[in-house]
Backbone as CSV, one residue per row, in Angstrom:
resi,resn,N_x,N_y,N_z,CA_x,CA_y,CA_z,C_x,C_y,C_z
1,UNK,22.801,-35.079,141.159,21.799,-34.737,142.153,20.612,-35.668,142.066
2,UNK,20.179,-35.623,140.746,19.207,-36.343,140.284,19.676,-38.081,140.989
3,UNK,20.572,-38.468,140.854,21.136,-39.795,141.368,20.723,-40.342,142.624
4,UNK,21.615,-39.135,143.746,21.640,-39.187,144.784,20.038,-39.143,145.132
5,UNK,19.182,-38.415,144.953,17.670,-38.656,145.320,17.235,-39.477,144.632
6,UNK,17.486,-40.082,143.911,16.798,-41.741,143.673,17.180,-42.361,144.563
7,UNK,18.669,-42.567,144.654,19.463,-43.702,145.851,18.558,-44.037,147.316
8,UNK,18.755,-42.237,147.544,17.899,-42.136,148.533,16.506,-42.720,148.815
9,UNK,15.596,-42.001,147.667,14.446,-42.843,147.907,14.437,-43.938,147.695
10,UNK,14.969,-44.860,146.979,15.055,-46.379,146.955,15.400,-46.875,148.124
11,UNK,16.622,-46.165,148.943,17.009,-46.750,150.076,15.707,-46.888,151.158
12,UNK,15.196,-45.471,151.010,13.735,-45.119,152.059,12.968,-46.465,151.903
13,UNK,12.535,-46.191,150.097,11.756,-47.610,150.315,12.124,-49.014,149.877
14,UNK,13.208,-49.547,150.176,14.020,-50.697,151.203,13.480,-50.781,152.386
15,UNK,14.644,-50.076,153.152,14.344,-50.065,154.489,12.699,-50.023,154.809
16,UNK,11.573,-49.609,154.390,10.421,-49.693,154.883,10.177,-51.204,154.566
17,UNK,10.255,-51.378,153.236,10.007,-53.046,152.642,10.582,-53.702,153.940
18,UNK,11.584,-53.424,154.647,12.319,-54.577,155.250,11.681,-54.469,156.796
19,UNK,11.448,-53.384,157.025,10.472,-52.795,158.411,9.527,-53.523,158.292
20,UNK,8.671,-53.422,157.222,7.530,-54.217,157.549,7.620,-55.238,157.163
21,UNK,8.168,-56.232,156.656,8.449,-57.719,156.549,8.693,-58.034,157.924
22,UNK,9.418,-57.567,158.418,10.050,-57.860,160.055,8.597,-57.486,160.529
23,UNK,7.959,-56.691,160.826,7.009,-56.358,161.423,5.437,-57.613,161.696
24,UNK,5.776,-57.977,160.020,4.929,-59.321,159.921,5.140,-60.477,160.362
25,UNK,6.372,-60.929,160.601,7.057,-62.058,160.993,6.832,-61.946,162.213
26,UNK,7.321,-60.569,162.761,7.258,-61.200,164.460,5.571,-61.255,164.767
27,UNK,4.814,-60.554,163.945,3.156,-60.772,164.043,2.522,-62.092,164.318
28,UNK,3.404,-63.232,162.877,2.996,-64.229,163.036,3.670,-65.472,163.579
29,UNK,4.962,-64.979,164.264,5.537,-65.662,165.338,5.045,-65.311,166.484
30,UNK,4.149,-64.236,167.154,3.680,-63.645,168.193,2.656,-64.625,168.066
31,UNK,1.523,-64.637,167.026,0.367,-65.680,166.586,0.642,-67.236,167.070
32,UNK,1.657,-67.415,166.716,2.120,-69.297,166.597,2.630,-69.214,167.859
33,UNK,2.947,-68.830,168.828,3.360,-68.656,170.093,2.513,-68.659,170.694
34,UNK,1.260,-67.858,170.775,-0.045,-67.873,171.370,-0.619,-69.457,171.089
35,UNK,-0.975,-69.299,170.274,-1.378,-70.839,169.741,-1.275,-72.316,170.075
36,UNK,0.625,-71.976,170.187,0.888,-73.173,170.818,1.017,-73.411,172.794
37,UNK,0.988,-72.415,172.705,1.085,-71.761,174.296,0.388,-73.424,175.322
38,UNK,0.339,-73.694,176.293,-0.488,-74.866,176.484,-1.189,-74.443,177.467
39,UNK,-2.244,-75.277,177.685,-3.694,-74.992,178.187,-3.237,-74.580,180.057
40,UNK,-3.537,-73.510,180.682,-3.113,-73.504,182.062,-3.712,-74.313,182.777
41,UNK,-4.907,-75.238,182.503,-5.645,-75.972,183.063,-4.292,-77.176,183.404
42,UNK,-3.679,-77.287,181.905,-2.549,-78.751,181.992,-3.568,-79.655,181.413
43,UNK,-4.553,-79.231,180.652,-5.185,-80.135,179.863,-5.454,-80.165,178.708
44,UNK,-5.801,-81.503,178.093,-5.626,-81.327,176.396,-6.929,-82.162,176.086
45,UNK,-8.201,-81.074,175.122,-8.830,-82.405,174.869,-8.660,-83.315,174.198
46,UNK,-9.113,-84.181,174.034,-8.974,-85.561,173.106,-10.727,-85.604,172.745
47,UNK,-10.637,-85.601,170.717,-11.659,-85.990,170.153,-11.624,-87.641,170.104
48,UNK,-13.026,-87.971,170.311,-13.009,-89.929,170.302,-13.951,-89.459,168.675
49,UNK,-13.592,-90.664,167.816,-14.845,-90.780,166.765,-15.832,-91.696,166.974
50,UNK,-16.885,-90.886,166.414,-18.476,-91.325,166.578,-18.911,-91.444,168.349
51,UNK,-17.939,-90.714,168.477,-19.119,-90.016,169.793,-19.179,-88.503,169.889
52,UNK,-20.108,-88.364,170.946,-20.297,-86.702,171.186,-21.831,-86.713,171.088
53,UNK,-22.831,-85.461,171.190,-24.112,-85.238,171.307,-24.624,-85.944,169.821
54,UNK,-24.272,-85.595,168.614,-24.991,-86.471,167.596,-25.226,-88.094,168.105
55,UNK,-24.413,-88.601,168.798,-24.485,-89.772,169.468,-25.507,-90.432,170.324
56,UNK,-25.312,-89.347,170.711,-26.489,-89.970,172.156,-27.867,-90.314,171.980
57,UNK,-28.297,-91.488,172.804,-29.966,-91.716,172.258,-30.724,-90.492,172.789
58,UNK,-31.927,-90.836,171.783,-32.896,-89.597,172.095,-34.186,-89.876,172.222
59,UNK,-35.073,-89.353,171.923,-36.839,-90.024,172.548,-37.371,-91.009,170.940
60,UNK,-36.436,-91.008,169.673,-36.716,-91.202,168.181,-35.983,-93.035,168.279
61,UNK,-34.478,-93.294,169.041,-33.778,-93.845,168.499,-32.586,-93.866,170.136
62,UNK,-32.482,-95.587,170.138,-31.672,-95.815,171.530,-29.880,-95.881,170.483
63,UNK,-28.881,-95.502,171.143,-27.675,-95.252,170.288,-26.868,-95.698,171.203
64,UNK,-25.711,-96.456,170.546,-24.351,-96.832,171.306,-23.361,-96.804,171.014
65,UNK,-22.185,-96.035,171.611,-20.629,-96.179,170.420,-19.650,-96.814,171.146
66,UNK,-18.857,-97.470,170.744,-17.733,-98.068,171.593,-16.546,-98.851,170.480
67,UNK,-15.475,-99.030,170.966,-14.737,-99.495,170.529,-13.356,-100.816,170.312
68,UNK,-12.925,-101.344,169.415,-12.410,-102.602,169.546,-10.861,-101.943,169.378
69,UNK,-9.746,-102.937,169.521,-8.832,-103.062,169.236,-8.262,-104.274,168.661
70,UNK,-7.160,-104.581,167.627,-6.327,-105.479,167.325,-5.698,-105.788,166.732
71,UNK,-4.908,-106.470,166.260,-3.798,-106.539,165.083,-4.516,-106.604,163.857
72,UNK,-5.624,-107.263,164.042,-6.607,-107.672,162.696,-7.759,-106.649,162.429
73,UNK,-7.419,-105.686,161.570,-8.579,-104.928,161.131,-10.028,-105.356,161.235
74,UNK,-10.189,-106.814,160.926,-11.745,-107.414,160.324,-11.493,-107.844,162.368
75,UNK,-11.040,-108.535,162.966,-11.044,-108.190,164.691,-11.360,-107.154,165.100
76,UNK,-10.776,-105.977,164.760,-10.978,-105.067,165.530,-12.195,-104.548,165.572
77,UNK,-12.469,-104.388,164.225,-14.088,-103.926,164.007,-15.441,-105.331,164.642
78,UNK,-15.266,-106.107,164.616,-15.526,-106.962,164.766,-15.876,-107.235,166.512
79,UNK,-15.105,-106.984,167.604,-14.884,-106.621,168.740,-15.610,-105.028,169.070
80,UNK,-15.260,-104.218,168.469,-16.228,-103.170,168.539,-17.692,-102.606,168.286
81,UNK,-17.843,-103.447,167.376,-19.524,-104.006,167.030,-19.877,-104.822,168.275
82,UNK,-19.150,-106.007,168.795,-20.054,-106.191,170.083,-19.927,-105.571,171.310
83,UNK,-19.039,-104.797,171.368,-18.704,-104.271,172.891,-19.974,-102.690,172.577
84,UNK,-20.161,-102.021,171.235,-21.400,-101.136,171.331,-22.637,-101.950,171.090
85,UNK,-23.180,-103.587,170.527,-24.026,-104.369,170.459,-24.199,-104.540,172.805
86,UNK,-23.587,-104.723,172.942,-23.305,-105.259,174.321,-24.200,-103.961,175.326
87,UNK,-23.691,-102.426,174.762,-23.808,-101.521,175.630,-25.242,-100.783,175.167
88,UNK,-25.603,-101.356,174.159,-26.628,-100.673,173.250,-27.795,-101.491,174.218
89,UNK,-27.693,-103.148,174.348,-28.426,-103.930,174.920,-28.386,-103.578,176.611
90,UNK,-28.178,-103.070,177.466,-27.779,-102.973,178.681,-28.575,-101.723,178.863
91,UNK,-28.223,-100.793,177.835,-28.905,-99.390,177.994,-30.744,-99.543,177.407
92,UNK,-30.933,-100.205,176.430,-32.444,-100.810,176.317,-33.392,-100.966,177.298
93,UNK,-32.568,-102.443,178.044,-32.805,-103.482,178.741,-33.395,-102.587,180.256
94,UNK,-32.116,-101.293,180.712,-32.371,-100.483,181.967,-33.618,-99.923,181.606
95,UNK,-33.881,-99.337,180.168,-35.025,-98.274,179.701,-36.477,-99.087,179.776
96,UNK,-36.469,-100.304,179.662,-37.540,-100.983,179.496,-38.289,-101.774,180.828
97,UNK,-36.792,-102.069,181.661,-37.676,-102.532,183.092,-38.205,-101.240,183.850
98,UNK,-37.672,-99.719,183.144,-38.407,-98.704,184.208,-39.646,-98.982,183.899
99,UNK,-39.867,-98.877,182.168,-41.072,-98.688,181.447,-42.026,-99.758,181.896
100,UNK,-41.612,-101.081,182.285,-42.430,-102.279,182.952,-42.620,-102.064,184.167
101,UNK,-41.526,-101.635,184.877,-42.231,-101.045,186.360,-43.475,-99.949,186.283
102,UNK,-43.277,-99.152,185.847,-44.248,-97.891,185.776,-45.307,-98.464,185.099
103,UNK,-45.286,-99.091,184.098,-46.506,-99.956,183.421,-47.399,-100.739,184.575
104,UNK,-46.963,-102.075,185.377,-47.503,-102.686,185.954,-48.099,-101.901,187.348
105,UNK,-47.170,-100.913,187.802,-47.797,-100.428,188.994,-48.632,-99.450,188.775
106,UNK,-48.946,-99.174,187.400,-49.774,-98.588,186.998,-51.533,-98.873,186.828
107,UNK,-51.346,-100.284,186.864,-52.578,-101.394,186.420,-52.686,-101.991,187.614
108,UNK,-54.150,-102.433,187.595,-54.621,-103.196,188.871,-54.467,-104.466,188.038
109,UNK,-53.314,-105.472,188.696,-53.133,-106.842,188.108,-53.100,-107.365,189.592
110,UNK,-53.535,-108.853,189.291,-53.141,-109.908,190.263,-51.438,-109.847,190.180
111,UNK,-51.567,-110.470,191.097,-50.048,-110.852,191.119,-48.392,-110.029,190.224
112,UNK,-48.756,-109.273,190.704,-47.753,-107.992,190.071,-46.432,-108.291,189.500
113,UNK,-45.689,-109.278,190.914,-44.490,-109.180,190.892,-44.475,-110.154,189.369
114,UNK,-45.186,-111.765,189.530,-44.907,-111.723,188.938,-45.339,-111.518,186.951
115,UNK,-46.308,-111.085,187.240,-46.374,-110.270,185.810,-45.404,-109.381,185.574
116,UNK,-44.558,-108.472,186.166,-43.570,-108.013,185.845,-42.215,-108.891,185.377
117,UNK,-42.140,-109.923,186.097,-41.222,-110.568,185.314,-41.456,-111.441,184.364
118,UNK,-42.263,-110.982,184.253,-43.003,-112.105,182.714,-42.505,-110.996,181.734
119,UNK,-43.195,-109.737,181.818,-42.849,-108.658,181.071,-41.153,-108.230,180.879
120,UNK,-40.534,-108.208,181.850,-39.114,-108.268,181.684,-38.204,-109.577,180.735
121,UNK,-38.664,-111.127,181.090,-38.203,-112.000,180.437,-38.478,-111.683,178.886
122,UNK,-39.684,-111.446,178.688,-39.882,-111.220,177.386,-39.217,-110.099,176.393
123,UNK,-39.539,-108.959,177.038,-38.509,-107.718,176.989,-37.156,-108.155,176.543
124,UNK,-36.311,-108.848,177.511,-34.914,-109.518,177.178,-34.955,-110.049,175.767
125,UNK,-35.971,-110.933,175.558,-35.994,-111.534,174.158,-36.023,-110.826,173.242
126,UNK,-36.975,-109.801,173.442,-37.477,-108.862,172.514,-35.900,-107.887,171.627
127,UNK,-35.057,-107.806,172.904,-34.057,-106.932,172.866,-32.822,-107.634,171.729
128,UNK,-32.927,-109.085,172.005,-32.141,-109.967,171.691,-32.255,-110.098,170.214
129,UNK,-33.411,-110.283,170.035,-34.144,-110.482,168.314,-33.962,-108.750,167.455
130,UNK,-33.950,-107.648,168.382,-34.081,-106.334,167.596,-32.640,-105.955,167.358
131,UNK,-31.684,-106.646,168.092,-30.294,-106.343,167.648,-29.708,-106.784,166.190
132,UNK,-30.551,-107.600,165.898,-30.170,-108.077,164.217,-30.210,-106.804,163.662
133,UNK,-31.345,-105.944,164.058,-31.833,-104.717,162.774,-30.817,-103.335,163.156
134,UNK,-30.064,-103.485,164.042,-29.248,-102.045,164.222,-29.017,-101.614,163.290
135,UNK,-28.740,-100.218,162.640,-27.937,-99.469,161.848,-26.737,-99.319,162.445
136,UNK,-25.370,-98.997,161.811,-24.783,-98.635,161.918,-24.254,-97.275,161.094
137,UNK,-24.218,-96.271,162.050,-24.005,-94.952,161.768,-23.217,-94.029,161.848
138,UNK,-22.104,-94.901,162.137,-20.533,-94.155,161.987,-19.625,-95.305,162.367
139,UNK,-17.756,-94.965,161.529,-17.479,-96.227,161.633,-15.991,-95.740,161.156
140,UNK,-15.374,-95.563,162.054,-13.702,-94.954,161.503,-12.846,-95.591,161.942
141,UNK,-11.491,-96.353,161.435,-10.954,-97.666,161.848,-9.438,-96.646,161.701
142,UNK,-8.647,-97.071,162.952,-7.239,-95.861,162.899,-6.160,-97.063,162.921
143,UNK,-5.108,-96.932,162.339,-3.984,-97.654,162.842,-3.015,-96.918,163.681
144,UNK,-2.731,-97.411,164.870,-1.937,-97.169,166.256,-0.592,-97.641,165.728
145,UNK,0.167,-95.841,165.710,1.724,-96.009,165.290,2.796,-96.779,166.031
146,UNK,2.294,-96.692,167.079,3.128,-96.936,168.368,3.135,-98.587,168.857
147,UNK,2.166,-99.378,167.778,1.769,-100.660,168.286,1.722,-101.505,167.157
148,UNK,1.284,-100.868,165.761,0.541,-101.458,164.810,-0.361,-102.343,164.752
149,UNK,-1.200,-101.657,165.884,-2.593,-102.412,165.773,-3.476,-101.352,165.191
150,UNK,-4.814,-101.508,164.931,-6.048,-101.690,164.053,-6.906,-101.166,165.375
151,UNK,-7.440,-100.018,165.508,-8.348,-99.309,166.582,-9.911,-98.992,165.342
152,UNK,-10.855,-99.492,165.624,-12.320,-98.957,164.978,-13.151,-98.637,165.588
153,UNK,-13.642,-97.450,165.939,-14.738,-96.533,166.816,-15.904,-97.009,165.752
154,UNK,-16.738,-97.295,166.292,-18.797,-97.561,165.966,-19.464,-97.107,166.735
155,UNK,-20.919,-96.180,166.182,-21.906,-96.191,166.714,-23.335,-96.746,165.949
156,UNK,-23.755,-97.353,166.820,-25.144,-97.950,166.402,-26.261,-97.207,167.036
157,UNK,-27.358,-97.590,165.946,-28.957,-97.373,166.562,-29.474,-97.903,166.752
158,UNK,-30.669,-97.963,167.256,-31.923,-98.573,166.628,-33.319,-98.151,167.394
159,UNK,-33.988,-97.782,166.275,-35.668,-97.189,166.516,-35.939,-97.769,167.448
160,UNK,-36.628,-96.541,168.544,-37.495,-96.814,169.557,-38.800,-96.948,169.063
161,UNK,-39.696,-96.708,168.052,-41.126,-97.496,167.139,-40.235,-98.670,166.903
162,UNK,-39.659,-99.290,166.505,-39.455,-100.647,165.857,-39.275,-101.797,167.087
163,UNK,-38.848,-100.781,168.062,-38.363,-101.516,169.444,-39.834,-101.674,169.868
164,UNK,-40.403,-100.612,169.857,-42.175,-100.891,170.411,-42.971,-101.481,169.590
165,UNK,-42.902,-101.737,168.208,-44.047,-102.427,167.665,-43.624,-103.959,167.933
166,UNK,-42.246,-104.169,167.949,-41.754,-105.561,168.008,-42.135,-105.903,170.031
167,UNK,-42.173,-105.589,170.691,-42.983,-105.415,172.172,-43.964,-105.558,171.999
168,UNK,-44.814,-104.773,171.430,-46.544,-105.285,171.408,-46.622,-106.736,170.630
169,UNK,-46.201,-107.044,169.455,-46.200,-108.224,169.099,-45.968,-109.822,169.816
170,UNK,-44.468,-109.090,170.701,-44.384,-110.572,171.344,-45.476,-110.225,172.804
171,UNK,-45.616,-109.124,173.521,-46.857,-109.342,174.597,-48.197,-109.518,174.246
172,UNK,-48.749,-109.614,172.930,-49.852,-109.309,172.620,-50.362,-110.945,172.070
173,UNK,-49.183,-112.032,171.984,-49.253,-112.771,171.771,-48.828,-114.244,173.166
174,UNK,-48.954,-113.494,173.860,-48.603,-114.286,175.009,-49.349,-114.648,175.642
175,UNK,-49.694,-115.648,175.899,-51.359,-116.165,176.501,-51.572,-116.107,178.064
176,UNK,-50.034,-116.107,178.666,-50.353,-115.191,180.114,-50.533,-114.188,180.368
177,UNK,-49.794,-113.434,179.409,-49.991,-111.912,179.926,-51.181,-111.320,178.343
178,UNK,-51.564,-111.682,178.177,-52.604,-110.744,176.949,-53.944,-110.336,177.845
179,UNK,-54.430,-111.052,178.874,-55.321,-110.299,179.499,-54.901,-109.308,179.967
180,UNK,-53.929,-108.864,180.889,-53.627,-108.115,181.477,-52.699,-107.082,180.586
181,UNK,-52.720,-106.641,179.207,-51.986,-106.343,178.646,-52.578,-105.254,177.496
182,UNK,-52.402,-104.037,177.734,-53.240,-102.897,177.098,-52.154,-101.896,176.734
183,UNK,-51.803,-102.181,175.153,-51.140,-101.764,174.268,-50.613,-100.296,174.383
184,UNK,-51.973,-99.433,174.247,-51.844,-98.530,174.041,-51.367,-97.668,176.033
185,UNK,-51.822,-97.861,177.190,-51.399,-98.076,178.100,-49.367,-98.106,178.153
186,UNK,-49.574,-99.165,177.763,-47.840,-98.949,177.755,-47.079,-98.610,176.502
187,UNK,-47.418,-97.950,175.468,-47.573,-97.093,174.304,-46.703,-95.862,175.462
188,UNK,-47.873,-95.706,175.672,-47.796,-94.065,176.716,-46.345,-94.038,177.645
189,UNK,-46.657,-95.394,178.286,-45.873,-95.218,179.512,-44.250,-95.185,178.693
190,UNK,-44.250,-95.846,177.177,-42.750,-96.113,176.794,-42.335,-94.639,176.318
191,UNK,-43.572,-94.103,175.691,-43.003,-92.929,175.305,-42.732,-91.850,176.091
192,UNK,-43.117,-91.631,177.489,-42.989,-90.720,178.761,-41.826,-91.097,178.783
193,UNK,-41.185,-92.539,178.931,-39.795,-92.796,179.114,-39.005,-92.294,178.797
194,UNK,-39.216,-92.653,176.921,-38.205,-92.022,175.944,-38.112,-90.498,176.001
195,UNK,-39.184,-90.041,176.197,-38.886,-88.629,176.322,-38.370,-88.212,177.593
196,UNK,-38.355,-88.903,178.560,-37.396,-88.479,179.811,-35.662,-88.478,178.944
197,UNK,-35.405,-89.573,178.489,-34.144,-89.673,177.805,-33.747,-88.431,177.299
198,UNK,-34.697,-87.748,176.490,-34.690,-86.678,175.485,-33.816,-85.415,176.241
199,UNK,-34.485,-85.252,177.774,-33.911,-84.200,178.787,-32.946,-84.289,178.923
């Protein structure tokens, strides 16, 4: 007797052991099914490295990320340093002729137009000489299975103060434009800029 009600309860708890093992499985096959399920949109995102909001310039610091490709690792990176050197300079260059427009039509100068392009030529230079000092602030190099090439994502910076003290220096030293040329004036007007960026 004694037998038979062991059997029994052992069998009871079997069969539960095996109930709920099954019970868990299809739980976490129900889980991995959901999971993999695909997006109803029909879309998939794709993460890029060293971009996204940490990226972007802000009213502190102008930022650029972009990327190279090639068989040659020291190429690839190499190509991607200038194609974000390239986009870093373009995005400056737009920020600074607003800041010279709004500057000059701000001031009673002779001859506007061209004091503005005095201020722009110089600007260009200015931009040209501050690209030596970029940081670079992210920098992840992938090899492409499908090709065996060498892919390296970069983003660069560089200070909007370093960008402006190096501006007052070369306008402040320019013997056409230093009369007409009040530091603190376009101080203001660069930083209204940068902080438009900020929005």
């Amino acid at each position: 007797m004694k037998t038979l009600a062991h059997t029994r309860t052992l069998t009871f708890a079997l069969a539960a052991a095996v109930l709920s093992g099954g019970l868990t499985a299809c739980k976490s096959k129900k889980k991995q099914a959901e999971a993999e399920k695909p997006d109803p949109s029909g879309e998939t995102e794709v993460v890029i490295p060293c971009s996204g909001p940490d990226f972007f310039t802000d009213n502190k610091v102008f930022r650029a990320n972009d990327l190279g490709e090639s068989m040659d690792q020291a190429t690839a990176k190499k190509k991607a340093m200038s194609n974000a050197r390239a986009s870093l300079a373009s995005a400056i260059n737009t920020r600074v002729k607003a800041v010279v427009d709004n500057y000059v039509n701000s001031r009673e100068m002779q001859n506007r137009e061209e004091v503005g392009e005095r201020f722009e030529s110089l600007a260009r230079e200015v931009v040209d000489q501050q690209l030596t000092g970029i940081k670079t602030i992210c920098e992840k190099t992938m090899r492409v299975n499908a090709t065996g090439n060498y892919k390296t994502y970069v983003a660069i910076e560089l200070s909007a103060q370093e960008l402006l003290a190096a501006y007052n220096d070369r306008l402040s030293s320019d013997e056409r434009l230093r009369v007409d040329y009040d530091y603190e004036k376009f101080k203001e007007t660069f930083e209204k800029e940068m902080e438009r960026m900020k929005k």
